[in-house]
C-alpha positions as CSV (number, residue, x, y, z in Angstrom):
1,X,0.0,0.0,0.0
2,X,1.3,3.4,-0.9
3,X,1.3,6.4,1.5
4,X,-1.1,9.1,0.6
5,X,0.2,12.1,-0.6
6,X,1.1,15.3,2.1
7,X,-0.2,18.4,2.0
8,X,1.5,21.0,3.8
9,X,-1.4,23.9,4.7
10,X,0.3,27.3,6.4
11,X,-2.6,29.2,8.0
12,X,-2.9,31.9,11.0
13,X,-6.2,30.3,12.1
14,X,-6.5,27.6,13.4
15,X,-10.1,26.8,12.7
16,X,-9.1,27.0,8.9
17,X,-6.1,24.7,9.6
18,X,-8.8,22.1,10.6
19,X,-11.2,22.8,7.8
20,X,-9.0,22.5,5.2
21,X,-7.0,19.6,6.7
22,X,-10.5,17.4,7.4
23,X,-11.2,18.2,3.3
24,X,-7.8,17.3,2.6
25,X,-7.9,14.3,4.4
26,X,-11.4,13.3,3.0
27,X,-9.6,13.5,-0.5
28,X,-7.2,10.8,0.2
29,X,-4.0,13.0,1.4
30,X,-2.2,13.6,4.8
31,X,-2.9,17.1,6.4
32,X,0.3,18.2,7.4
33,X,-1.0,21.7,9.5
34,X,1.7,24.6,10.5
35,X,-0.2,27.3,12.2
36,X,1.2,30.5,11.4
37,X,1.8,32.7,14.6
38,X,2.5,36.7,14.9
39,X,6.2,35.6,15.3
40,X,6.2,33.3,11.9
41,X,5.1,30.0,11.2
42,X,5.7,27.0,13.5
43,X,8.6,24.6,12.7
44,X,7.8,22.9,8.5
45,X,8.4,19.0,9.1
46,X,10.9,17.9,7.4
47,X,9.0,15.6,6.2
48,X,8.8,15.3,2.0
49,X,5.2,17.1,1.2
50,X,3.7,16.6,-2.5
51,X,1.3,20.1,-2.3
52,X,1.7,23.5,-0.4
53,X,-1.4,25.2,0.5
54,X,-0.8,28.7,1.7
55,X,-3.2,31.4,3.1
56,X,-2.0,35.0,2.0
57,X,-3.7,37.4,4.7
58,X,-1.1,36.2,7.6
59,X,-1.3,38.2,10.7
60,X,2.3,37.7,11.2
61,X,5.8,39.9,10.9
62,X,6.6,37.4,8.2
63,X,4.9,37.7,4.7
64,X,3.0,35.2,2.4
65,X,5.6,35.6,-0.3
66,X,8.6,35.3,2.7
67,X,6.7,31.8,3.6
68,X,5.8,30.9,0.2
69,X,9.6,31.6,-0.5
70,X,11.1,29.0,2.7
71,X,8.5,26.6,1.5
72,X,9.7,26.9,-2.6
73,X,13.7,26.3,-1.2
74,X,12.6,23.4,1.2
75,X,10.5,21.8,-1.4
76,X,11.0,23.0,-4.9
77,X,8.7,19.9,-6.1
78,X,5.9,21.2,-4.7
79,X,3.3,23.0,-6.4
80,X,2.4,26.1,-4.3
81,X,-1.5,26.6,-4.2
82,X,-2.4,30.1,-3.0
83,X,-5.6,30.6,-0.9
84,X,-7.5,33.5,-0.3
85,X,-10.6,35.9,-0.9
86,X,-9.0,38.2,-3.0
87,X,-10.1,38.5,-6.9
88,X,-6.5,37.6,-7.8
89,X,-3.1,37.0,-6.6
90,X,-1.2,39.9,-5.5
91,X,1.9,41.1,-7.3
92,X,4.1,40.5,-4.9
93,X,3.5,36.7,-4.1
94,X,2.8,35.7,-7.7
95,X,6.5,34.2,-8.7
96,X,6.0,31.9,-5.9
97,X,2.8,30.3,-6.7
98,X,2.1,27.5,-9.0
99,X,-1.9,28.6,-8.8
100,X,-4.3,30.8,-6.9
101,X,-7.4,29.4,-5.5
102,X,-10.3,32.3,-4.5
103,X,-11.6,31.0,-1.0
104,X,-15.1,30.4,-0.7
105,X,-15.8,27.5,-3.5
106,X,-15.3,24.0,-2.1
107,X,-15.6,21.9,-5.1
108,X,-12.8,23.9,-6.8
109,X,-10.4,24.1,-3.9
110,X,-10.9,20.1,-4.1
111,X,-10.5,19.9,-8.2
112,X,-7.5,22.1,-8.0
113,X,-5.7,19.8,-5.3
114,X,-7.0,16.8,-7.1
115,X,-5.0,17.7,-10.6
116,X,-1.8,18.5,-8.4
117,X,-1.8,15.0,-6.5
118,X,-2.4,11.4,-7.9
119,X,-4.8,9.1,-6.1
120,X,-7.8,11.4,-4.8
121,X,-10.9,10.3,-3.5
122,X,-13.8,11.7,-5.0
């Protein structure tokens, strides 16, 4: 049996951390949750992760593009999914990114992690 893919979500709220790890984890892939403090995120595993999910309004003295930059050198595999209820990425975070998810709409947050990872529930 074959380990499900990780997905590594970076979020300042916690209550997001555990929505979109339980629809992560109903797709068929590990939740691998790093709650982003005021200070910076907690400690990334070192652990390989197949998908980076990223929120981009971070309370926090450290930036989405900063994160989304330390996540991009640890795992350069990775696609980088941005999330967030702006109309569009910003500017300064869109070299990082591999795509930009609006928040809001399940079912394509779900189709968009789907085509990044093999084996998804549906």
């Amino acid at each position: 049996m074959t380990a499900s893919p990780k997905v590594l979500i970076l979020d300042d709220d916690p209550s997001h951390l555990d929505i979109y790890g339980i629809m992560v984890e109903r797709a068929g892939f590990e939740p691998v949750p790093v709650l982003v403090r005021f200070i910076g995120p907690d400690p990334i595993p070192d652990t390989k992760v197949d998908l980076v999910l990223l929120d981009y309004r971070l309370n926090s003295v450290k930036t989405a593009p900063e994160i989304a930059q330390e996540v991009r050198s640890k795992f350069p595999e990775a696609p980088v999914i941005l999330l967030s209820d702006l109309w569009s990425p910003p500017a300064d975070i869109a070299p990082f990114i591999t795509q930009f998810v609006r928040k809001g709409d399940p079912g394509k947050f779900l189709d968009v992690v789907r085509s990044y990872l093999p084996g998804a529930r549906n």
